[in-house]
N, C-alpha and C positions, 0 to 999 in steps of 0.2 A: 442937479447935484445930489439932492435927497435921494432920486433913484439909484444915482451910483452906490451912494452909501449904505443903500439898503442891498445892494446887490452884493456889494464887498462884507456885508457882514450878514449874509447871509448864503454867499455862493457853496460853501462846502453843503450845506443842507437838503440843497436842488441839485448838487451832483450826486448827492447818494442819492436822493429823490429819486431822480432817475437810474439809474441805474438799480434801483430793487424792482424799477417798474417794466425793466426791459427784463430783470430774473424773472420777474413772477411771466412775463410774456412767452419766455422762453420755456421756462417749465409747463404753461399752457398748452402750449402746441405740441410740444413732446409727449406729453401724457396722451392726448390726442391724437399722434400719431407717430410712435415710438419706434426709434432703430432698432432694426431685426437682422440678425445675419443670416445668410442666404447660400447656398453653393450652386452654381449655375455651370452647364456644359456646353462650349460655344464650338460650334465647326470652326476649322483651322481655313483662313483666305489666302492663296497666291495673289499678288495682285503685281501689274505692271511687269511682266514675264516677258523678257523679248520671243519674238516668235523664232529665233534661231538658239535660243537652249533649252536643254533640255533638263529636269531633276532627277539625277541617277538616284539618291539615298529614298526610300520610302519616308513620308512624311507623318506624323501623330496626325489620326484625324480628326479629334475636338482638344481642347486646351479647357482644363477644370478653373474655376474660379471660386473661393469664398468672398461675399459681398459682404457690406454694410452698409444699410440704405433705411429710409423710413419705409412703414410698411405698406402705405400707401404704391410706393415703388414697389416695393417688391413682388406686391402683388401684380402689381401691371406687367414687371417681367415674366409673372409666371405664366401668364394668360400670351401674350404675344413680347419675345423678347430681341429689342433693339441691337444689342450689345455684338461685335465684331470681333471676332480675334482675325490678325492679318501678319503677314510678313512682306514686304514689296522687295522687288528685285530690279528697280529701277539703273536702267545702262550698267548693266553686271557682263560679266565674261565667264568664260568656263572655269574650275577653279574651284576649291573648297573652302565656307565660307562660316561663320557664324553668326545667325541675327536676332534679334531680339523681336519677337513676337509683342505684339501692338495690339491695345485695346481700345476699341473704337465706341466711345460713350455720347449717345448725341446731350447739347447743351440743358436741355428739359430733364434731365435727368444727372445731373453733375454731381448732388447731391452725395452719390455712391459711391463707397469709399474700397478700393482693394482690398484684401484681409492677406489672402494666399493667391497665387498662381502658379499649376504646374501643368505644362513646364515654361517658363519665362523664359529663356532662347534654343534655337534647334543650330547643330550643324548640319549643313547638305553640301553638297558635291556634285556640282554644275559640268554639265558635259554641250559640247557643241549638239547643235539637232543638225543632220544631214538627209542625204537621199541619196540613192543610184537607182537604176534598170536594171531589170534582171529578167531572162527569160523565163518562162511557164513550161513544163515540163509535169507531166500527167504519166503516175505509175497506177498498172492496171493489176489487180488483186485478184484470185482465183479464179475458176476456169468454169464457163458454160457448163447448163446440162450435157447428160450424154447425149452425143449425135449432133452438139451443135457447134459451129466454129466463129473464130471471130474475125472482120478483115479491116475496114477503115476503122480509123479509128483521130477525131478531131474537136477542137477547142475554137471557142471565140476566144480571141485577144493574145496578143504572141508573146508580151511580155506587161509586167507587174512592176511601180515604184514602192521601192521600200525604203520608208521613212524611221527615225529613230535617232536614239544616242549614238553617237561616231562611235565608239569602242564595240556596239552592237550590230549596228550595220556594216562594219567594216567584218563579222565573223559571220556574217550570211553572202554563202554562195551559190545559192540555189532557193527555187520556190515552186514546188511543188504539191499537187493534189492529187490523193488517191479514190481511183473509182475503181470497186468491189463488184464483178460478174458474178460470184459464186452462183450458179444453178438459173442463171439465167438461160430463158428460151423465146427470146427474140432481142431486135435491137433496143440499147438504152441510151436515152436522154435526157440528161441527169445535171443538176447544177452542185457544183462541190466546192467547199469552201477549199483555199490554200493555205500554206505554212512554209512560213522560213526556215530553212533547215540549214546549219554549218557544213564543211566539208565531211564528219562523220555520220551526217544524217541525225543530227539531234535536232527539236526545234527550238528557235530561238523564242524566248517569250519577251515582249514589252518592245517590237517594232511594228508599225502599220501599216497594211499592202492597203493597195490602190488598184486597181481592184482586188473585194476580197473574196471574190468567187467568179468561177468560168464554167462556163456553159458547154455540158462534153456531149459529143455522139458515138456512141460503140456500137457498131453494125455487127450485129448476129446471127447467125443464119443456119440452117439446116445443112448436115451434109449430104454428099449425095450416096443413094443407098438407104435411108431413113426417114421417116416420117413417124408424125405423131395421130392418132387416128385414138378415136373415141371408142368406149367398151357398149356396146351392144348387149344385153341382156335378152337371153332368146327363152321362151318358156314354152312347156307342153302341158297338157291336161287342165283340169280347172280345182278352183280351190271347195271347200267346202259349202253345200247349198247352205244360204242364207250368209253366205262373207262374200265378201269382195276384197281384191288387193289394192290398198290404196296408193304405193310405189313400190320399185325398185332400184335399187341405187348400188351400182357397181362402186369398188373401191381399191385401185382411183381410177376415177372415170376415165381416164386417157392410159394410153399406152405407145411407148416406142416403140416401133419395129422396123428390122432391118434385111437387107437381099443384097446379097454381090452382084444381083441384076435392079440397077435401081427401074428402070422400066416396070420392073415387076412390081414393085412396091406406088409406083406411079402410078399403074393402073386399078390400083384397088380404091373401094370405095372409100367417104371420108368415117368408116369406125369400121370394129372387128366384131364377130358375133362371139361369145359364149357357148359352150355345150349345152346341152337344152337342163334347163330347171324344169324338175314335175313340179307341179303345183296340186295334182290328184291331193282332196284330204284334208288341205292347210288351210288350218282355221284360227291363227295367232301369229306373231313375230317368229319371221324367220330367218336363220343365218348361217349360212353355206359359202364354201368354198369352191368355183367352178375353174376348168381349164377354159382356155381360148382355143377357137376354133380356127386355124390358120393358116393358109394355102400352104401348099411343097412348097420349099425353097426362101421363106419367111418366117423369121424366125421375131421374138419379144428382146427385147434389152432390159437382161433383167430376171424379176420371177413369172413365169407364163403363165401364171395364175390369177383370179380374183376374188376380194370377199366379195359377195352381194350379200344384200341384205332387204328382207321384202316384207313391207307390214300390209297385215290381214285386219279389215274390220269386221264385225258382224252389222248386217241390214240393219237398219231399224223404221220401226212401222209402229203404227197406234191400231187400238182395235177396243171392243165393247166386248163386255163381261158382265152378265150378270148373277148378284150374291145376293145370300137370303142375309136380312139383317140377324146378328145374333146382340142378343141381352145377357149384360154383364151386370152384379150389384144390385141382384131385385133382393129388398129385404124379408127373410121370412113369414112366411101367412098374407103373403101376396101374389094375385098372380096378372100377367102384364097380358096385352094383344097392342102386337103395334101395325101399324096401317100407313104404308104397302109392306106387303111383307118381304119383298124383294127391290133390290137397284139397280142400277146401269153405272158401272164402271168405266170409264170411256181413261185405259191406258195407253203409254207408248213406251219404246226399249226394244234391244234387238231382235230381231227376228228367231233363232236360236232359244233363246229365251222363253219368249214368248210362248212358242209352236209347246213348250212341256214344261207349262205353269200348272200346278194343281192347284185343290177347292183350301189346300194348308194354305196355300202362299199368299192366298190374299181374301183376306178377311173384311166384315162389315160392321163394325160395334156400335152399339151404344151403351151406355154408363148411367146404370138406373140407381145408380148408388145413394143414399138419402130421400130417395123420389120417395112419395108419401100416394097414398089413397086421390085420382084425379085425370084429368087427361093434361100430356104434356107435348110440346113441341122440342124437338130435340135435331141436334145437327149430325149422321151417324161419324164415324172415324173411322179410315180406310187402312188397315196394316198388312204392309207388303214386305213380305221376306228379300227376294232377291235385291239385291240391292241397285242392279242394274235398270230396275221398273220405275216410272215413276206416274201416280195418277195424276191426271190433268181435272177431272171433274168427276161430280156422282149425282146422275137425276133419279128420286128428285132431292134438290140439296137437304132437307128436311121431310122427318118422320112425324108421326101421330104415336104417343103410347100414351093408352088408357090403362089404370093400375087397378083393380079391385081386389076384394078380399077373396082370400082361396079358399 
Protein backbone atom coordinates (compact mmCIF):
# COMPACT_ATOMS: atom_id res chain seq x y z
CA UNK A 1 0.00 0.00 0.00
CA UNK A 2 2.96 2.48 0.89
CA UNK A 3 4.40 1.59 -2.51
CA UNK A 4 1.27 2.60 -4.22
CA UNK A 5 1.17 5.58 -2.40
CA UNK A 6 4.35 6.66 -3.00
CA UNK A 7 3.88 5.95 -6.64
CA UNK A 8 0.57 7.90 -6.84
CA UNK A 9 2.12 10.87 -5.38
CA UNK A 10 4.88 10.71 -7.12
CA UNK A 11 4.19 9.41 -10.67
CA UNK A 12 4.05 12.82 -12.63
CA UNK A 13 7.90 13.35 -11.45
CA UNK A 14 9.17 9.74 -13.09
CA UNK A 15 7.10 10.73 -16.17
CA UNK A 16 8.93 13.82 -16.83
CA UNK A 17 11.87 11.94 -15.44
CA UNK A 18 11.71 9.98 -18.19
CA UNK A 19 10.95 11.60 -20.73
CA UNK A 20 13.91 14.42 -20.49
CA UNK A 21 15.87 11.23 -20.26
CA UNK A 22 14.77 9.95 -23.54
CA UNK A 23 15.44 14.10 -24.91
CA UNK A 24 18.60 14.21 -23.75
CA UNK A 25 19.15 10.56 -25.51
CA UNK A 26 17.71 11.69 -28.44
CA UNK A 27 19.59 14.86 -28.83
CA UNK A 28 22.86 12.48 -28.16
CA UNK A 29 22.64 10.57 -30.97
CA UNK A 30 21.67 13.28 -33.40
CA UNK A 31 24.52 15.49 -32.52
CA UNK A 32 26.49 12.26 -33.19
CA UNK A 33 25.06 11.59 -36.26
CA UNK A 34 22.91 14.36 -37.70
CA UNK A 35 20.45 14.46 -40.67
CA UNK A 36 21.89 15.52 -43.85
CA UNK A 37 20.07 16.11 -47.14
CA UNK A 38 21.23 14.38 -49.96
CA UNK A 39 20.31 14.46 -53.89
CA UNK A 40 20.82 11.02 -55.36
CA UNK A 41 20.45 9.84 -59.25
CA UNK A 42 18.94 6.35 -59.42
CA UNK A 43 18.51 4.33 -63.05
CA UNK A 44 14.86 3.99 -63.95
CA UNK A 45 13.75 -0.30 -63.56
CA UNK A 46 11.15 -1.97 -66.01
CA UNK A 47 10.37 -4.72 -64.15
CA UNK A 48 7.73 -7.81 -64.80
CA UNK A 49 7.43 -6.66 -68.78
CA UNK A 50 5.36 -9.44 -70.39
CA UNK A 51 7.58 -10.77 -73.18
CA UNK A 52 4.77 -9.86 -75.83
CA UNK A 53 4.86 -5.97 -75.34
CA UNK A 54 6.54 -3.87 -76.26
CA UNK A 55 7.31 0.26 -74.86
CA UNK A 56 6.80 2.58 -77.89
CA UNK A 57 7.30 6.02 -75.71
CA UNK A 58 11.26 6.46 -74.87
CA UNK A 59 11.66 6.14 -71.17
CA UNK A 60 13.64 9.04 -68.56
CA UNK A 61 16.67 7.17 -67.78
CA UNK A 62 17.54 7.98 -64.02
CA UNK A 63 14.78 9.52 -61.65
CA UNK A 64 16.51 12.36 -59.30
CA UNK A 65 15.80 12.28 -55.66
CA UNK A 66 16.54 14.63 -52.54
CA UNK A 67 17.13 12.60 -49.35
CA UNK A 68 17.01 12.99 -45.78
CA UNK A 69 18.89 10.49 -43.82
CA UNK A 70 21.55 10.57 -41.00
CA UNK A 71 24.93 10.89 -42.20
CA UNK A 72 25.98 7.88 -41.33
CA UNK A 73 23.52 6.82 -44.36
CA UNK A 74 24.28 8.92 -46.59
CA UNK A 75 27.48 8.30 -46.65
CA UNK A 76 27.06 4.60 -47.13
CA UNK A 77 24.87 5.74 -50.19
CA UNK A 78 27.53 7.57 -51.53
CA UNK A 79 30.03 4.87 -51.47
CA UNK A 80 27.72 1.83 -52.91
CA UNK A 81 23.98 2.89 -53.33
CA UNK A 82 21.03 0.42 -52.62
CA UNK A 83 18.08 2.50 -53.54
CA UNK A 84 15.75 1.25 -56.75
CA UNK A 85 13.60 3.47 -58.85
CA UNK A 86 11.14 0.86 -60.64
CA UNK A 87 7.89 0.83 -62.62
CA UNK A 88 6.41 -2.84 -63.02
CA UNK A 89 3.97 -3.83 -65.70
CA UNK A 90 2.58 -6.67 -64.21
CA UNK A 91 -0.33 -8.56 -66.78
CA UNK A 92 -0.66 -5.12 -68.82
CA UNK A 93 -1.98 -5.12 -72.39
CA UNK A 94 -1.25 -2.65 -75.14
CA UNK A 95 -2.59 0.71 -74.32
CA UNK A 96 -1.46 3.90 -72.90
CA UNK A 97 -1.00 4.11 -69.42
CA UNK A 98 0.11 6.19 -66.34
CA UNK A 99 2.38 4.83 -63.48
CA UNK A 100 3.86 5.86 -60.67
CA UNK A 101 7.51 5.24 -60.30
CA UNK A 102 8.42 3.30 -57.01
CA UNK A 103 11.30 3.61 -54.65
CA UNK A 104 12.67 0.67 -53.49
CA UNK A 105 14.52 1.31 -49.86
CA UNK A 106 15.76 -1.88 -48.22
CA UNK A 107 14.68 -2.26 -44.32
CA UNK A 108 18.35 -1.27 -42.88
CA UNK A 109 18.04 1.84 -44.11
CA UNK A 110 14.30 3.17 -43.59
CA UNK A 111 15.55 5.75 -41.74
CA UNK A 112 15.55 7.92 -45.16
CA UNK A 113 13.05 10.33 -45.67
CA UNK A 114 11.87 11.58 -49.54
CA UNK A 115 12.37 15.37 -49.70
CA UNK A 116 11.80 15.72 -53.78
CA UNK A 117 11.25 13.32 -56.68
CA UNK A 118 11.41 14.10 -60.27
CA UNK A 119 9.66 12.70 -61.99
CA UNK A 120 7.22 10.84 -59.61
CA UNK A 121 5.06 8.99 -62.57
CA UNK A 122 5.71 8.58 -66.38
CA UNK A 123 3.01 8.07 -69.14
CA UNK A 124 3.99 5.31 -71.85
CA UNK A 125 2.20 3.79 -74.60
CA UNK A 126 2.32 -0.14 -74.83
CA UNK A 127 2.29 -1.49 -78.22
CA UNK A 128 1.86 -5.50 -78.86
CA UNK A 129 5.63 -7.10 -79.69
CA UNK A 130 5.10 -9.19 -83.00
CA UNK A 131 7.25 -10.92 -85.67
CA UNK A 132 7.01 -12.00 -89.43
CA UNK A 133 9.60 -13.45 -92.27
CA UNK A 134 10.77 -11.71 -94.56
CA UNK A 135 12.98 -12.58 -97.41
CA UNK A 136 16.93 -11.36 -97.77
CA UNK A 137 17.41 -9.49 -100.88
CA UNK A 138 21.15 -8.12 -101.40
CA UNK A 139 21.70 -4.81 -103.61
CA UNK A 140 25.05 -4.48 -105.20
CA UNK A 141 26.78 -0.91 -105.41
CA UNK A 142 29.14 0.24 -107.96
CA UNK A 143 31.11 -1.41 -110.62
CA UNK A 144 34.38 -3.46 -110.76
CA UNK A 145 37.81 -2.12 -111.96
CA UNK A 146 38.35 -1.60 -115.54
CA UNK A 147 38.33 -4.84 -117.47
CA UNK A 148 36.57 -6.77 -114.77
CA UNK A 149 33.02 -8.31 -114.68
CA UNK A 150 30.74 -9.61 -112.30
CA UNK A 151 28.67 -13.00 -112.55
CA UNK A 152 27.26 -15.24 -109.59
CA UNK A 153 26.40 -13.56 -107.12
CA UNK A 154 24.99 -15.49 -103.38
CA UNK A 155 24.02 -15.23 -99.67
CA UNK A 156 23.62 -17.80 -96.82
CA UNK A 157 20.26 -17.78 -95.28
CA UNK A 158 17.04 -17.01 -97.69
CA UNK A 159 15.17 -15.10 -95.29
CA UNK A 160 15.32 -12.94 -91.82
CA UNK A 161 12.62 -12.64 -88.64
CA UNK A 162 11.71 -9.36 -87.94
CA UNK A 163 10.77 -8.68 -84.64
CA UNK A 164 9.28 -5.35 -82.99
CA UNK A 165 6.32 -3.15 -82.15
CA UNK A 166 3.18 -4.15 -84.39
CA UNK A 167 2.77 -0.47 -85.86
CA UNK A 168 6.72 -1.01 -86.92
CA UNK A 169 6.79 -4.36 -88.20
CA UNK A 170 3.64 -4.15 -89.93
CA UNK A 171 5.68 -0.91 -92.24
CA UNK A 172 8.71 -3.10 -93.10
CA UNK A 173 8.53 -4.86 -96.30
CA UNK A 174 11.60 -5.75 -97.23
CA UNK A 175 15.35 -6.51 -95.65
CA UNK A 176 17.87 -5.76 -97.36
CA UNK A 177 22.04 -5.47 -97.41
CA UNK A 178 24.10 -3.58 -99.42
CA UNK A 179 27.47 -4.86 -100.90
CA UNK A 180 29.75 -2.01 -102.45
CA UNK A 181 32.26 -3.55 -105.65
CA UNK A 182 33.59 -0.02 -106.38
CA UNK A 183 37.07 -1.00 -108.03
CA UNK A 184 37.21 -4.23 -107.09
CA UNK A 185 39.59 -6.77 -108.88
CA UNK A 186 38.79 -10.15 -108.06
CA UNK A 187 35.91 -12.03 -106.29
CA UNK A 188 34.35 -10.81 -102.70
CA UNK A 189 33.47 -12.49 -99.61
CA UNK A 190 32.23 -10.23 -97.51
CA UNK A 191 29.76 -10.57 -94.32
CA UNK A 192 27.12 -7.30 -94.45
CA UNK A 193 25.08 -6.35 -91.88
CA UNK A 194 20.95 -5.89 -92.89
CA UNK A 195 18.14 -3.21 -92.48
CA UNK A 196 14.62 -3.01 -92.65
CA UNK A 197 13.45 -0.79 -94.97
CA UNK A 198 9.56 0.25 -95.79
CA UNK A 199 8.01 0.13 -99.14
CA UNK A 200 10.03 3.69 -99.97
CA UNK A 201 13.35 2.33 -99.08
CA UNK A 202 13.66 4.25 -95.82
CA UNK A 203 15.04 2.15 -92.72
CA UNK A 204 12.95 1.41 -90.11
CA UNK A 205 14.79 2.04 -86.73
CA UNK A 206 13.95 0.23 -83.24
CA UNK A 207 12.97 -3.59 -84.91
CA UNK A 208 15.42 -6.72 -84.68
CA UNK A 209 16.57 -9.02 -87.48
CA UNK A 210 17.42 -12.39 -86.68
CA UNK A 211 19.80 -12.84 -88.26
CA UNK A 212 21.59 -9.64 -88.42
CA UNK A 213 24.10 -10.33 -91.06
CA UNK A 214 24.56 -12.64 -94.14
CA UNK A 215 27.34 -13.94 -95.64
CA UNK A 216 27.73 -12.80 -99.56
CA UNK A 217 29.95 -14.06 -102.50
CA UNK A 218 30.51 -11.71 -105.52
CA UNK A 219 32.44 -13.62 -108.20
CA UNK A 220 34.71 -11.21 -110.18
CA UNK A 221 36.55 -12.01 -112.91
CA UNK A 222 38.65 -10.61 -115.75
CA UNK A 223 37.30 -10.19 -119.07
CA UNK A 224 38.28 -11.63 -121.90
CA UNK A 225 40.95 -9.55 -124.00
CA UNK A 226 42.56 -8.02 -120.65
CA UNK A 227 44.82 -8.81 -118.29
CA UNK A 228 46.72 -7.38 -115.41
CA UNK A 229 50.52 -7.74 -115.62
CA UNK A 230 53.22 -6.16 -113.47
CA UNK A 231 55.55 -2.88 -114.58
CA UNK A 232 59.02 -4.11 -115.38
CA UNK A 233 61.56 -1.43 -114.92
CA UNK A 234 64.33 -2.14 -117.55
CA UNK A 235 67.59 -0.06 -117.24
CA UNK A 236 70.84 0.80 -119.28
CA UNK A 237 74.32 1.97 -118.33
CA UNK A 238 75.57 2.19 -114.76
CA UNK A 239 75.22 4.76 -112.07
CA UNK A 240 78.10 6.76 -110.65
CA UNK A 241 81.51 4.89 -109.41
CA UNK A 242 81.14 4.67 -105.70
CA UNK A 243 76.85 4.49 -105.69
CA UNK A 244 74.90 1.92 -106.15
CA UNK A 245 71.12 1.94 -106.65
CA UNK A 246 69.40 0.76 -103.89
CA UNK A 247 65.62 0.32 -105.76
CA UNK A 248 63.29 1.06 -108.23
CA UNK A 249 59.93 1.28 -107.96
CA UNK A 250 57.45 1.82 -110.85
CA UNK A 251 54.29 3.65 -110.11
CA UNK A 252 51.85 1.74 -110.06
CA UNK A 253 53.26 -1.27 -110.21
CA UNK A 254 50.60 -3.13 -112.37
CA UNK A 255 49.01 -2.28 -115.46
CA UNK A 256 45.97 -3.27 -117.46
CA UNK A 257 46.28 -4.08 -120.89
CA UNK A 258 44.18 -4.98 -123.48
CA UNK A 259 43.83 -6.89 -127.49
CA UNK A 260 40.81 -7.69 -129.54
CA UNK A 261 42.89 -10.89 -129.82
CA UNK A 262 42.69 -12.09 -126.25
CA UNK A 263 45.38 -14.90 -127.31
CA UNK A 264 47.52 -12.24 -127.62
CA UNK A 265 47.34 -10.83 -124.43
CA UNK A 266 47.45 -14.60 -123.04
CA UNK A 267 50.47 -15.15 -124.33
CA UNK A 268 52.43 -12.59 -122.88
CA UNK A 269 54.51 -12.82 -119.97
CA UNK A 270 53.25 -12.15 -116.32
CA UNK A 271 54.63 -8.06 -116.39
CA UNK A 272 55.48 -5.37 -119.26
CA UNK A 273 58.91 -3.98 -119.62
CA UNK A 274 59.53 -0.12 -119.64
CA UNK A 275 61.69 1.82 -122.13
CA UNK A 276 65.26 1.52 -121.05
CA UNK A 277 66.18 4.04 -117.91
CA UNK A 278 70.14 5.37 -118.26
CA UNK A 279 71.31 5.23 -115.12
CA UNK A 280 75.11 6.60 -116.83
CA UNK A 281 76.07 9.36 -113.93
CA UNK A 282 73.27 9.09 -111.18
CA UNK A 283 74.44 9.61 -107.99
CA UNK A 284 71.26 10.72 -105.89
CA UNK A 285 67.15 10.19 -105.96
CA UNK A 286 65.82 9.96 -109.11
CA UNK A 287 62.55 10.53 -110.76
CA UNK A 288 61.31 10.03 -114.25
CA UNK A 289 58.64 9.47 -116.29
CA UNK A 290 58.94 6.27 -118.71
CA UNK A 291 56.68 4.90 -121.66
CA UNK A 292 55.82 1.13 -121.70
CA UNK A 293 57.29 -0.96 -124.05
CA UNK A 294 54.25 -2.94 -125.65
CA UNK A 295 53.83 -5.43 -128.52
CA UNK A 296 51.66 -4.37 -131.91
CA UNK A 297 48.30 -4.81 -131.16
CA UNK A 298 48.32 -4.30 -127.16
CA UNK A 299 47.39 -1.63 -126.02
CA UNK A 300 47.44 0.05 -121.70
CA UNK A 301 43.90 0.87 -120.17
CA UNK A 302 44.42 4.11 -119.33
CA UNK A 303 47.75 6.40 -119.14
CA UNK A 304 50.74 4.33 -121.07
CA UNK A 305 53.05 5.81 -118.95
CA UNK A 306 54.90 5.38 -115.51
CA UNK A 307 56.56 7.40 -112.71
CA UNK A 308 59.71 5.39 -111.44
CA UNK A 309 61.47 6.33 -109.03
CA UNK A 310 65.21 5.04 -108.23
CA UNK A 311 67.32 5.72 -105.07
CA UNK A 312 71.08 5.99 -105.32
CA UNK A 313 73.30 5.41 -102.29
CA UNK A 314 77.02 6.21 -102.10
CA UNK A 315 79.54 3.01 -100.98
CA UNK A 316 80.66 3.40 -97.70
CA UNK A 317 83.92 2.09 -96.48
CA UNK A 318 86.35 2.82 -93.51
CA UNK A 319 90.03 3.55 -94.10
CA UNK A 320 93.22 5.00 -92.07
CA UNK A 321 94.58 8.51 -92.15
CA UNK A 322 97.16 9.94 -90.82
CA UNK A 323 97.52 13.62 -89.10
CA UNK A 324 100.18 15.65 -87.51
CA UNK A 325 98.89 16.69 -84.13
CA UNK A 326 98.38 20.34 -84.06
CA UNK A 327 98.69 22.72 -80.62
CA UNK A 328 96.14 25.03 -79.86
CA UNK A 329 96.43 27.64 -76.39
CA UNK A 330 100.22 27.43 -75.68
CA UNK A 331 100.50 30.45 -73.39
CA UNK A 332 103.05 33.02 -74.38
CA UNK A 333 106.97 32.42 -73.48
CA UNK A 334 106.43 28.87 -74.01
CA UNK A 335 107.32 26.45 -76.23
CA UNK A 336 105.60 22.79 -76.35
CA UNK A 337 107.11 19.28 -78.16
CA UNK A 338 104.69 16.65 -78.13
CA UNK A 339 105.49 12.95 -78.68
CA UNK A 340 104.40 11.26 -81.40
CA UNK A 341 103.95 13.80 -83.45
CA UNK A 342 101.71 12.24 -85.75
CA UNK A 343 98.19 9.66 -85.40
CA UNK A 344 96.26 7.19 -87.15
CA UNK A 345 92.85 8.02 -87.92
CA UNK A 346 90.96 4.91 -88.46
CA UNK A 347 87.64 6.68 -90.44
CA UNK A 348 84.35 5.37 -92.20
CA UNK A 349 81.62 7.32 -94.77
CA UNK A 350 80.89 7.10 -98.20
CA UNK A 351 83.15 6.24 -100.69
CA UNK A 352 82.64 9.70 -102.83
CA UNK A 353 83.54 11.35 -99.83
CA UNK A 354 86.19 9.85 -98.71
CA UNK A 355 88.19 9.33 -102.27
CA UNK A 356 88.45 13.83 -101.97
CA UNK A 357 89.02 14.47 -98.27
CA UNK A 358 91.70 17.10 -97.81
CA UNK A 359 94.46 17.79 -94.70
CA UNK A 360 91.29 20.95 -93.90
CA UNK A 361 88.84 18.47 -93.23
CA UNK A 362 90.11 16.63 -90.63
CA UNK A 363 92.07 17.92 -88.04
CA UNK A 364 94.17 16.58 -84.82
CA UNK A 365 94.02 19.06 -81.73
CA UNK A 366 95.02 19.46 -78.59
CA UNK A 367 94.14 22.34 -75.97
CA UNK A 368 97.22 23.39 -74.24
CA UNK A 369 95.23 26.21 -72.96
CA UNK A 370 96.18 26.95 -68.94
CA UNK A 371 98.94 24.00 -69.33
CA UNK A 372 101.96 25.51 -67.28
CA UNK A 373 105.86 24.64 -67.43
CA UNK A 374 105.92 20.21 -67.23
CA UNK A 375 105.07 17.27 -69.16
CA UNK A 376 101.45 16.32 -69.63
CA UNK A 377 99.20 13.54 -70.87
CA UNK A 378 96.65 14.68 -72.85
CA UNK A 379 93.69 13.01 -75.11
CA UNK A 380 94.09 14.78 -78.81
CA UNK A 381 90.39 15.93 -80.49
CA UNK A 382 89.62 14.84 -83.95
CA UNK A 383 87.36 17.73 -85.99
CA UNK A 384 85.90 16.59 -89.18
CA UNK A 385 84.13 18.97 -91.54
CA UNK A 386 82.16 16.79 -93.65
CA UNK A 387 79.65 15.87 -91.95
CA UNK A 388 79.02 12.65 -93.68
CA UNK A 389 82.51 11.11 -91.89
CA UNK A 390 82.54 9.84 -88.82
CA UNK A 391 85.89 8.70 -86.79
CA UNK A 392 85.58 5.43 -85.04
CA UNK A 393 89.08 5.62 -83.23
CA UNK A 394 92.87 7.51 -83.11
CA UNK A 395 96.10 5.36 -82.05
CA UNK A 396 97.43 6.11 -80.07
CA UNK A 397 94.34 7.32 -77.89
CA UNK A 398 96.96 9.69 -75.87
CA UNK A 399 99.74 12.12 -76.44
CA UNK A 400 103.01 13.35 -74.38
CA UNK A 401 103.48 17.29 -74.22
CA UNK A 402 106.39 18.56 -72.58
CA UNK A 403 106.02 22.54 -72.24
CA UNK A 404 109.37 24.51 -71.53
CA UNK A 405 110.42 28.05 -71.59
CA UNK A 406 110.97 29.58 -75.01
Amino acid sequence: MKLMRWLGSNLTSLILSLFLALVIWISAVTSANPNVEAELSLPLEIREQPSDIAIVDSLPQTVDLKVLAPESIIQSLEENNPLVAYIKLTDIEAGTYRFTIQIQIPDQLKPIRILEQNPEKVELKLSNLISKLLPVSIQVEGEPAIGYQTSGLSWDGSSVTVTGQDSKVQDVSAVVGILDISDATGSITRSIALEARNNVGEVIEGVTLQPETVLVDQSISLQGGYRNLAVNVTTQGVVEPGYRFTSITPAPPTVMVFSEDPQLVEGLPGYVNTKPLNLNGVDGYLETILELDLPAGVTVVGDPTVLVQVNVTALETNMVITREIEMIGLLPGLNALVSPEQVSVRISGPVPVLENLTLRDIRVVVDLTSLGIGTHTLTPTVEILPAEIIWEDVSPATVEIVIVEG
